[in-house]
N, C-alpha and C positions, 0 to 999 in steps of 0.2 A: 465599599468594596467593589473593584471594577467585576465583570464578566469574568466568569471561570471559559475563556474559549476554547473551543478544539479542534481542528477541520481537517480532517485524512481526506486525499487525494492520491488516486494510483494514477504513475505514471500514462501520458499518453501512449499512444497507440506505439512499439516499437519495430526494428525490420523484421525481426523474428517473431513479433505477431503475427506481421504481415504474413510472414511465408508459413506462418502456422508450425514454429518448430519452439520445441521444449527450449527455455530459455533459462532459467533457475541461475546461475552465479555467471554465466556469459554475458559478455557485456556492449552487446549491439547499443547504436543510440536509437532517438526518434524517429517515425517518419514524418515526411511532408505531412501527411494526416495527424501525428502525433504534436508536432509542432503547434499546428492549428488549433487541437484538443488541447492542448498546453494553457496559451494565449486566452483561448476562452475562457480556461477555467478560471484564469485572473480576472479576467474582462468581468464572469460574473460574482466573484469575491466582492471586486471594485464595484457592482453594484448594489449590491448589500451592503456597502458602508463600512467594510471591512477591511483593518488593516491589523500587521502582527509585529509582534515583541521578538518572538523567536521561532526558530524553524530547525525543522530538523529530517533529517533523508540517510540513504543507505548508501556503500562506498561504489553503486554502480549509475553507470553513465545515464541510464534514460532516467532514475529517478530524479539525479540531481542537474539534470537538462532541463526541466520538465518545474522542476522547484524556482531556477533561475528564470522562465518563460513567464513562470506566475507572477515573481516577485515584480520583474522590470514592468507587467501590465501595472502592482499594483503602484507602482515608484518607490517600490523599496528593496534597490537592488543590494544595496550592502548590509540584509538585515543578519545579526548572527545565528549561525548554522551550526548544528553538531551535523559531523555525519558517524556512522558505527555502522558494522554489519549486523551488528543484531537487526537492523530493517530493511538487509538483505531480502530480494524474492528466497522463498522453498529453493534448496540444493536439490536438481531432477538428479544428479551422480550421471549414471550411465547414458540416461537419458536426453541430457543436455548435447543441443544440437543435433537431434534426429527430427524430423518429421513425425509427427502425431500421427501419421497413415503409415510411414516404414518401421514406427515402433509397433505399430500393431500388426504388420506380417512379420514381425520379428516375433515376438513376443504372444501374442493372441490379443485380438479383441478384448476379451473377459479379463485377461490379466493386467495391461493396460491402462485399462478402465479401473482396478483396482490402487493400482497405483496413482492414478490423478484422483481417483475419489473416496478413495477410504481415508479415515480420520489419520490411525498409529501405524499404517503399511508404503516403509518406505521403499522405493526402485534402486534397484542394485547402487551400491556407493553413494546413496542419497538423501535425502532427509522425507520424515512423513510429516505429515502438517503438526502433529502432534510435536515431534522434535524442533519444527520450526516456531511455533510457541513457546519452546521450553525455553528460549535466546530470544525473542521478541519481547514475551509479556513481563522477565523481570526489565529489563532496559525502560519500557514502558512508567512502569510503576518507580524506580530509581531515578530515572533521569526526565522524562517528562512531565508526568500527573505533576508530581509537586510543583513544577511551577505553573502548570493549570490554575491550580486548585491557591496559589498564590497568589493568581490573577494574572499572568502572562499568557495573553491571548497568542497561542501554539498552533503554527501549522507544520502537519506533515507527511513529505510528502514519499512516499513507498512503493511498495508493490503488493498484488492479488494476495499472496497469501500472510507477506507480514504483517500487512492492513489487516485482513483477518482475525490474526490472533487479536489484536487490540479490538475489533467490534465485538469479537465473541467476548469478550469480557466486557464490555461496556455495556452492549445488549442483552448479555446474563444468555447467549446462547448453548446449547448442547451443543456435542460434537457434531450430531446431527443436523441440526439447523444450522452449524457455521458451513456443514460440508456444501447445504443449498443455497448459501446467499452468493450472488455473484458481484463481483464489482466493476463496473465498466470504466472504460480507462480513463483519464481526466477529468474526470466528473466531481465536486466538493463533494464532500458530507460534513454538512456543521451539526457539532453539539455544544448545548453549553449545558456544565457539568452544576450540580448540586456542592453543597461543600463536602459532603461525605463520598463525594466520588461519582456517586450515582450517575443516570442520564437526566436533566431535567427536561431537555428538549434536544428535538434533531430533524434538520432539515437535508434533506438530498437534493444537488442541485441538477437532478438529469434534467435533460428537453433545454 
């Protein structure tokens, strides 16, 4: 039986990180820094001996920039890809395309804040992390796991909060502990799974 593999990666760095505004279903691509972050994260795939079966990403520009960056490090440009929005980033609604500092003298600090960090409290027209699970983690378990767990060593590559719903299930997180984990942008996380789904092991590739 090969390796059950799995490796989530959030896109690199994008413009609208840069400028530090709500990004959620807009669709800016990479920066020059994201690029870079891109390329590495193959570079250090490729030095762990790792290559993939299939992959899979969401229907916006920096995840699937960012997927393609990896693939060419690892010389597998033409590997097969699903894309679906189920691995869309969080829908911010209202949100999307403001400035994290002019939604909050719009809005209040306090309020804001609840909205990027509460579990099931989404912003006006927009999804809570809770809704964005609810379209992540079946797609998940339908269309990915089983060919994990088939042995189709799966890379995928997403964004902050889709990635999310998939670690909170795999690390058996609360809502709470998913609202803490941060994902920094390009960076691997390999797991390889148990047959029962489980995590047998998992490596983060920061530094």
């Amino acid at each position: 039986m090969s390796e059950r593999l799995l490796v989530l990666v959030r896109h690199g760095q994008s413009e609208w990180n840069l400028k530090n505004l709500f990004t959620g279903w807009k669709d800016p691509d990479l920066t020059e820094q994201g690029v870079s972050e891109a390329k590495e994260a193959g570079r250090k795939l490729k030095a762990h001996g790792l290559t993939f079966d299939v992959a899979f990403t969401s229907e916006l520009t920096r995840a699937q920039h960012t997927l393609k960056l990896i693939l060419d490090e690892l010389g597998q440009p033409g590997l097969p890809t699903s894309r679906n929005l189920a691995l869309n980033e969080r829908d911010y609604g209202d949100l999307s395309g403001l400035n994290k500092d002019d939604a909050r003298a719009k809005w209040g600090e306090e309020q804001v804040h609840v909205w990027r960090r509460s579990y099931d409290v989404p912003p006006p027209g927009g999804e809570s992390l809770k809704d964005t699970l609810a379209r992540a983690l079946p797609y998940y378990v339908q269309e990915i796991l089983p060919g994990v767990l088939r042995g189709q060593r799966t890379l995928v590559a997403a964004h902050g909060n889709s990635l999310r719903a998939l670690i909170m299930v795999l690390e058996k997180l609360t809502p709470e502990g998913i609202l803490k984990r941060e994902l920094a942008t390009g960076v691997p996380i390999i797991y390889r799974l148990k047959a029962d789904s489980t995590v047998e092991s998992k490596l983060d590739l920061a530094g």
